[in-house]
GUKOLVO-719472 format. One line per 8 residues: number of its first residue (from 1); their letters; for each residue z, y, x of C-alpha. Coordinates in nm, 2 decimals. Each point is the difference from the previous one (the first is absolute). Layout:
NUM> A> Z,Y,X; ...;
! end
This chain:
1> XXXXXXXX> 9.52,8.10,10.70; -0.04,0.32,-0.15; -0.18,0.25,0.31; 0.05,0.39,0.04; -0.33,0.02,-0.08; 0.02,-0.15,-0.34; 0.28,0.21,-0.12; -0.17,0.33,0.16;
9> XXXXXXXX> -0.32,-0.15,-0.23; 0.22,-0.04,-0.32; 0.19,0.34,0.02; -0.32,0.20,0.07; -0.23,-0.21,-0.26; 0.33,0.16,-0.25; 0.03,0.30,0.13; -0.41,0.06,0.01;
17> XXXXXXXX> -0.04,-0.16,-0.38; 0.22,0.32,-0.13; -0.19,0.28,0.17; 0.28,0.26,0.02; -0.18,0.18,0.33; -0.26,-0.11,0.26; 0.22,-0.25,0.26; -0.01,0.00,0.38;
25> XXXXXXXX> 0.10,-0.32,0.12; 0.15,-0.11,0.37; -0.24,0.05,0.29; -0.25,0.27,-0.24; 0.07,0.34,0.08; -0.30,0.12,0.15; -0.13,0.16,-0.35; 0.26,0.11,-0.23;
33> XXXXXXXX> -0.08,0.08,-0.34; 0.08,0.31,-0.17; 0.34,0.05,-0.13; 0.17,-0.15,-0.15; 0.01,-0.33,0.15; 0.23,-0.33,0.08; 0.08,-0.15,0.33; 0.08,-0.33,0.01;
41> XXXXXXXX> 0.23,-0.16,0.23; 0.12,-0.34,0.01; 0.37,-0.09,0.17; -0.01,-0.42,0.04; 0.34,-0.09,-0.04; 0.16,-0.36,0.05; -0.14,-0.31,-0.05; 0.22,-0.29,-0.12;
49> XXXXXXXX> -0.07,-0.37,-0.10; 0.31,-0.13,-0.28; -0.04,-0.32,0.05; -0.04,-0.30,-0.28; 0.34,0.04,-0.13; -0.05,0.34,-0.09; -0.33,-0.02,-0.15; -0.23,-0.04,0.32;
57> XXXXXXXX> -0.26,0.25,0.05; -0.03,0.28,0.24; 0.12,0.36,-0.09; -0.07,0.31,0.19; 0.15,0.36,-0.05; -0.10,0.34,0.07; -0.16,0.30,-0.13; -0.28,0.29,-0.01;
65> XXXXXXXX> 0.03,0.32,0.03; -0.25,0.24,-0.18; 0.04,0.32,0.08; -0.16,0.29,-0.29; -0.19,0.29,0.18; -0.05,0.35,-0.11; -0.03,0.32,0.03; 0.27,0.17,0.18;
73> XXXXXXXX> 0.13,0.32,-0.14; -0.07,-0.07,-0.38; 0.28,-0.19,-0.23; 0.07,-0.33,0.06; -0.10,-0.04,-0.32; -0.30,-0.25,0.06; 0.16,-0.19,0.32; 0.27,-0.07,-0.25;
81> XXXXXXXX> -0.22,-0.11,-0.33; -0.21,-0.22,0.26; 0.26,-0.17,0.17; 0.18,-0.05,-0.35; -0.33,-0.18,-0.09; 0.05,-0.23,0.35; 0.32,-0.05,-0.14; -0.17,-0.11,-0.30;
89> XXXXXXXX> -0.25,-0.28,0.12; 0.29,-0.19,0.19; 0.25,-0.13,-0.25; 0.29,-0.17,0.15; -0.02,-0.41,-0.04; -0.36,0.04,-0.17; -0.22,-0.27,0.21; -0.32,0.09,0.15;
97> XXXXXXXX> -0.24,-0.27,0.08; 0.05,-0.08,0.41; -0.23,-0.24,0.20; 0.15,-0.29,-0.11; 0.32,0.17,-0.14; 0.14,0.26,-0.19; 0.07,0.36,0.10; 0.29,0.13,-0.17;
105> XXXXXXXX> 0.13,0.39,0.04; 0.40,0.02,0.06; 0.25,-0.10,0.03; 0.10,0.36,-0.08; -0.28,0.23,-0.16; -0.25,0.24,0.18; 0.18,0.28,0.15; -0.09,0.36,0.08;
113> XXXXXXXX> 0.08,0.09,0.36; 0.07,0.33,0.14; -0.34,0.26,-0.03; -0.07,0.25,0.24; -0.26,0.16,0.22; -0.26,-0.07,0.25; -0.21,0.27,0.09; -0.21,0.10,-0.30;
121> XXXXXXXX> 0.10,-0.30,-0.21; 0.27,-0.11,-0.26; 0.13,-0.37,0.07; 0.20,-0.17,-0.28; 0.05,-0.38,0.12; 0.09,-0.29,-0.26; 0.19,-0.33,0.17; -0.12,-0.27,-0.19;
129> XXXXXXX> 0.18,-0.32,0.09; -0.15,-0.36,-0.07; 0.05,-0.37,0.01; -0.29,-0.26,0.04; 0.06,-0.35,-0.07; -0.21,-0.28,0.00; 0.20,-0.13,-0.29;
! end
């Protein structure tokens, strides 16, 4: 069985090994760090067991949600270049070490989501879907 916890482990030990900007992860918002930042957010999905005939092993879908924050009123230059760099790290099918499984982005690639304001910060959020397997 592959836990929430394991895949919230794997995607952050990633995420973390590329330094793109200082991370704030679930529940750790008491002292944010200077802008610009990530926010991590993880969205457990569905949990399904195939069966022997179709390979046996668990797989579980879902994704995370980091959110680039910057500056508002300046370009979205950097917000952009950043979450291009999320982008980056995940590439769709490429497996990431999992508990006792893999962690694979996709199906489809990371996505940019829709930017916008919140008080005196920039938001650009980038879906990135996954698939853990124990296979």
């Amino acid at each position: 069985m592959i836990t929430d916890n394991q895949i919230e482990e794997a995607f952050g030990r990633h995420l973390e090994a590329a330094y793109i900007a200082d991370i704030v992860w679930p529940n750790a918002t008491e002292n944010l760090p200077p802008k610009p930042y990530l926010v991590v957010q993880h969205v457990p999905g569905i949990r399904r067991s195939p069966g022997l005939g179709a390979g046996g092993g668990e797989e579980v879908t879902g994704s995370f949600v980091v959110t680039v924050v910057t500056d508002v009123n300046k370009f979205s230059t950097q917000a952009n270049d950043l979450a291009a760099e999320v982008m980056a790290r995940f590439p769709r099918a490429v497996p990431i070490p999992c508990g006792d499984g893999k962690l694979r982005p996709g199906p489809q690639n990371p996505v940019a989501l829709v930017a916008g304001r919140d008080g005196a910060d920039w938001r650009q959020p980038v879906r990135i879907a996954y698939i853990a397997t124990m296979r």
